[in-house]
N, C-alpha and C positions, 0 to 999 in steps of 0.2 A: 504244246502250244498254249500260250495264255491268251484266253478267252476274253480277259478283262480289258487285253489291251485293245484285241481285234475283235469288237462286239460287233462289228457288221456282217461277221461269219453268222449271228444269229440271225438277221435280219430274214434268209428264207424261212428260217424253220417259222417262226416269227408270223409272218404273212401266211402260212399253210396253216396254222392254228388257228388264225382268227379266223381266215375264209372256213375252215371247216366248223368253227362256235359259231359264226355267222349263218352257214349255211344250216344247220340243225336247227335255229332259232327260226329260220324263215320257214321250215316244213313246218312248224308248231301248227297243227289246227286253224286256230283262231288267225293266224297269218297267214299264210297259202291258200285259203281261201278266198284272197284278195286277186289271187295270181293264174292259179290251177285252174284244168281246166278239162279235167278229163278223170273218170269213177274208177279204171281198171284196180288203182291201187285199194281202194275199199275191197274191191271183191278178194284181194290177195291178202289183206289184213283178217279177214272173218273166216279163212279157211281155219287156221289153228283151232277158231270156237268148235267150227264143224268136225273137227276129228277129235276134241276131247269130248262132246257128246256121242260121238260115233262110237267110242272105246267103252262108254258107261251106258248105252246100250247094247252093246254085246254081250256084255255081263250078264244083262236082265235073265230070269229064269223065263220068263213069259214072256217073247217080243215078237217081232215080227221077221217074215226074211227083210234082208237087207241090199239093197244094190246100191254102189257105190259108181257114179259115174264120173269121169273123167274128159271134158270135152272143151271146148272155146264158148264162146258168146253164144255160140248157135244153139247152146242147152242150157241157158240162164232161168229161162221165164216157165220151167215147169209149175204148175199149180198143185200143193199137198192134198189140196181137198178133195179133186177131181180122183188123185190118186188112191187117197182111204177110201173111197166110197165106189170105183170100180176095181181096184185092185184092194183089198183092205187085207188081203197074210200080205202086203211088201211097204216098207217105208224108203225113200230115196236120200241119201245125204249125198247132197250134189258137191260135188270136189271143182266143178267146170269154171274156170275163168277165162276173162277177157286174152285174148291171142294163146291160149293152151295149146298145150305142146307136146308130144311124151315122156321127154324129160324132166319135164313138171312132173307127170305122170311114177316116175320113175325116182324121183325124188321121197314122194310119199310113200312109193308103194316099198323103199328100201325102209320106211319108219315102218308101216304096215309089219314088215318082215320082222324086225327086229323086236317089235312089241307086240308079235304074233296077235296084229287086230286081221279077222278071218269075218269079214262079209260074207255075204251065199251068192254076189255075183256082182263084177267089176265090169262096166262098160268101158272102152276104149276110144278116142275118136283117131277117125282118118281122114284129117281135111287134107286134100288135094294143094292148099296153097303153100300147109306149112314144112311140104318136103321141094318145095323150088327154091335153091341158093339162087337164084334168079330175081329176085323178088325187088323193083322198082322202092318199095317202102317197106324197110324188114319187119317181120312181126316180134318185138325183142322184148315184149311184156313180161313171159314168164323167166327171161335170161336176168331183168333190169329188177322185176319185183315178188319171184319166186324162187330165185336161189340161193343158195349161200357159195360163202369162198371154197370150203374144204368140199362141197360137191364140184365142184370147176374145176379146181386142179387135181382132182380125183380122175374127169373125164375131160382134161385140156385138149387131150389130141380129136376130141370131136368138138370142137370148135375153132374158128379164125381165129388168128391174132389180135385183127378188128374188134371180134363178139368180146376177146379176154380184156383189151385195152377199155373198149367201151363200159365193160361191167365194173371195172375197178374207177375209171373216172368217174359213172353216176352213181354208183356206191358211195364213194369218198363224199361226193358232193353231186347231192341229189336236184338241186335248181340247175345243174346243168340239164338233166332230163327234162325237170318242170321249169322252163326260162321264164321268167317275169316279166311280164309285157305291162311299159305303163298303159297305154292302151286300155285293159284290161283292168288294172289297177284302178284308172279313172272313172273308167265306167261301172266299177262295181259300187263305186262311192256316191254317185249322181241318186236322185233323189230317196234322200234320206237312204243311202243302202238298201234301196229295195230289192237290186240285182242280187248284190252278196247274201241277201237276207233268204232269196229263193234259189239260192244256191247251195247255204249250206243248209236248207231244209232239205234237198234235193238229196245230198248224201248221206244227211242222218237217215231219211225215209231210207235209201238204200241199205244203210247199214243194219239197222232194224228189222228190214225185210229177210235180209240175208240170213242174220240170228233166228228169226222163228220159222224159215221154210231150210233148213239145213243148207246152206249155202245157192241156194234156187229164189228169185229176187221176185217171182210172180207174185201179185195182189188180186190176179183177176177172180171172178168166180167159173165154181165148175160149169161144164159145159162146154159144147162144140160152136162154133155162130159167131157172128157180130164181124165188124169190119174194123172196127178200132185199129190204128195205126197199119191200113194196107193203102202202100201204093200202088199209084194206078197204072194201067199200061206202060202208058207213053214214057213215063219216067224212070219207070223201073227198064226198059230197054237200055235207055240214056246211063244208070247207073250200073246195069250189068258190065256196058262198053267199057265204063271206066274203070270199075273193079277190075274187069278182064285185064286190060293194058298195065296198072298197079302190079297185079299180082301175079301174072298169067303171061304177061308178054313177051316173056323168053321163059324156057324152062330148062332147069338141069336137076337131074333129081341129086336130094342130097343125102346120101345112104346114112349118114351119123345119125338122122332122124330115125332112120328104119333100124339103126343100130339100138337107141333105145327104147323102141318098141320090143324090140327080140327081147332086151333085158327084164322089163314090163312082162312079157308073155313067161320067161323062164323064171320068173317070182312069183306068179300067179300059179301055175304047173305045179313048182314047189311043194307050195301052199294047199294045193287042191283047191283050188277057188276058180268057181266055172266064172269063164267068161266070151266077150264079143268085142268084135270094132267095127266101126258104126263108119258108113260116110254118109252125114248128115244133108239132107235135102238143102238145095240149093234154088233162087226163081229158074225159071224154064227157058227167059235168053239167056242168062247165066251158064245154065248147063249147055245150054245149045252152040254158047263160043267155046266152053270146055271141049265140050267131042266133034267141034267140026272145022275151026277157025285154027287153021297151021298156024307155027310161031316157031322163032328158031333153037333148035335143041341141038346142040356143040355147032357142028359143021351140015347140020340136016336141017330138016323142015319141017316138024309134026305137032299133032292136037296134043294140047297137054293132055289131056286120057290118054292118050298114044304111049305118053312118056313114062306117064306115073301108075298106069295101072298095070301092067306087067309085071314090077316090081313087086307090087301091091299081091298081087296073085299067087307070085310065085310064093311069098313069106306066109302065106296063106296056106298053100298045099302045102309046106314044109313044115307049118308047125301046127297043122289041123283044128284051126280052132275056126268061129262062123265068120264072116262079114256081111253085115248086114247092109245091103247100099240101096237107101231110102230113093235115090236118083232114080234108080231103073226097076223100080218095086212095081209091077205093072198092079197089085193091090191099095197103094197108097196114092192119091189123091190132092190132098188139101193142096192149092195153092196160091194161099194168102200170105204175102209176101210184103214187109217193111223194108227191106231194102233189096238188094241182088244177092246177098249170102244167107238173113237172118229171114228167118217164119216170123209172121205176123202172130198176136199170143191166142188170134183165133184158130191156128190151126197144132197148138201145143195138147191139145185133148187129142187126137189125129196122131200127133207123134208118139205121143205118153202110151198109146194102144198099140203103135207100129214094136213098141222097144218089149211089154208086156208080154202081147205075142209069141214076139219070136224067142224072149226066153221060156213060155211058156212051153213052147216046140223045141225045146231043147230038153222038155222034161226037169226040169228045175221047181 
């Protein structure tokens, strides 16, 4: 076929080039910042930093034990200092991003494997939300900004065709994920760029933070106390209901989750590298629609705990390792709460003792 004659044959390929130099040019820093509007993907950018410091302390002849935790947003805001100065043999390099998942999890810990990096102890998480294929607003942070292609088609059959379509469309072109709102645009422009200006101070601080506490974004100082970002009653009921209905309002548990856990548990075995999974504290109307507020599960009727922790239990007895569930710890306490999912960062000293503890009772 001569191309010279019929040069409107090039015309798609044509259009797919530029959209795709266009779209790379809009993620540029300094431009997206006009538009974006949300940090998950800094936290997924600084993990790399975190695991090439992770490997060159390993090495050290003189270091510290190490635990290595794996969670969502709900284990962001640990504090290093609180942790040298009551735990000082452990340093944490937090792996935890925004909507984590185990196959994030499972991701790393296949690098972990391969580059035999050996921690003294791997925390796990078990959010309750991120095993409901049920889910009103999916949690696709770690599918859209923590994987790659040859992990996906390595493990396609545990994903939708949806999850595979969606990853290769916002891969290809990522302002589909980040849409540009003029909106947005306008307003970051209004006086003199103030918006933009405390916007993208707002990231650099993130990023920053992220680099000198091992992937863990806390500034605050050591200690227990203070009220800093806790909502209050009324509101927090109001946002528990809404979370609940988002995430919670039907449930189907979705085994490929629990599929990559097992995988996560039978690399860590391996390895001989002690570890836990964690279901991280939740507010108290929160958990209170978890175990008591029926919703439809296939053709039945039951509390999502109904659905998801039997499962849970059972993968527990079979591959004997702890779970530690901060929910019904009738020892743990704090409940200072910033939204219906996430601790308040005054009760992060509170949890930092709950996780210390109980490795510590495991003899570690």
């Amino acid at each position: 076929m001569d191309l010279i004659k019929n040069r409107y044959l090039l015309v798609p390929f044509l259009v797919f080039f530029t959209a795709y130099v266009l779209d790379k040019i809009l993620l540029l820093e300094n431009i997206q910042t006009y538009f974006t509007r949300t940090m998950s993907e800094v936290n997924y950018v600084q993990k790399p930093v975190t695991y090439e410091e992770l490997k060159e302390y390993l090495k050290l002849k003189e270091r510290k034990k190490v635990l290595v935790y794996f969670g969502n947003s709900r284990a962001l805001l640990f504090n290093n200092a609180y942790i040298e100065k009551k735990y000082p043999e452990w340093i944490l390099f937090n792996f935890s991003v925004p909507g984590g998942s185990p196959d994030y999890a499972t991701w790393w810990l296949e690098k972990f494997r391969e580059e035999e990096v050996k921690p003294d102890f791997v925390l796990l998480d078990h959010s309750i939300e991120i095993y409901n294929s049920r889910n009103k607003l999916q949690i696709d942070e770690v599918l859209l900004n923590g994987l790659d292609f040859p992990f996906l088609m390595k493990y396609r059959d545990r994903y939708s065709s949806q999850e595979i379509s969606d990853f290769i469309a916002k891969k290809l072109f990522q302002t589909y994920k980040y849409r540009p709102k003029l909106s947005t645009i306008i307003s970051r422009m209004k006086n003199d760029s103030l918006e933009l200006k405390v916007y993208r101070k707002w990231r650099e601080d993130i990023r920053q933070k992220l680099v000198k506490n091992r992937g863990s974004a806390s500034a605050m100082t050591a200690g227990a106390g203070g009220n800093a970002g806790v909502m209050n009653n009324e509101a927090l009921q109001k946002y528990s209901e809404g979370d609940f209905g988002t995430y919670l309002g039907e449930y189907q548990f979705k085994n490929s989750v629990l599929d990559f856990q097992q995988d996560n548990t039978d690399i860590l075995k391996k390895m001989r590298i002690p570890h836990a999974a964690i279901w991280v504290r939740v507010s108290r109307p929160y958990f209170s629609l978890i175990m008591n507020k029926k919703v439809p599960v296939g053709n039945n009727s039951q509390t999502p705990f109904a659905a998801w922790f039997p499962e849970i239990e059972k993968f527990h007895n079979l591959n004997k390792f702890p779970f530690w569930d901060m929910n019904r710890d009738k020892n743990y306490n704090c409940d200072k709460f910033s939204d219906a999912g996430h601790m308040a960062p005054g009760c992060y000293p509170d949890y930092t003792d709950f996780i210390f503890n109980n490795i510590q009772a495991q003899g570690i």
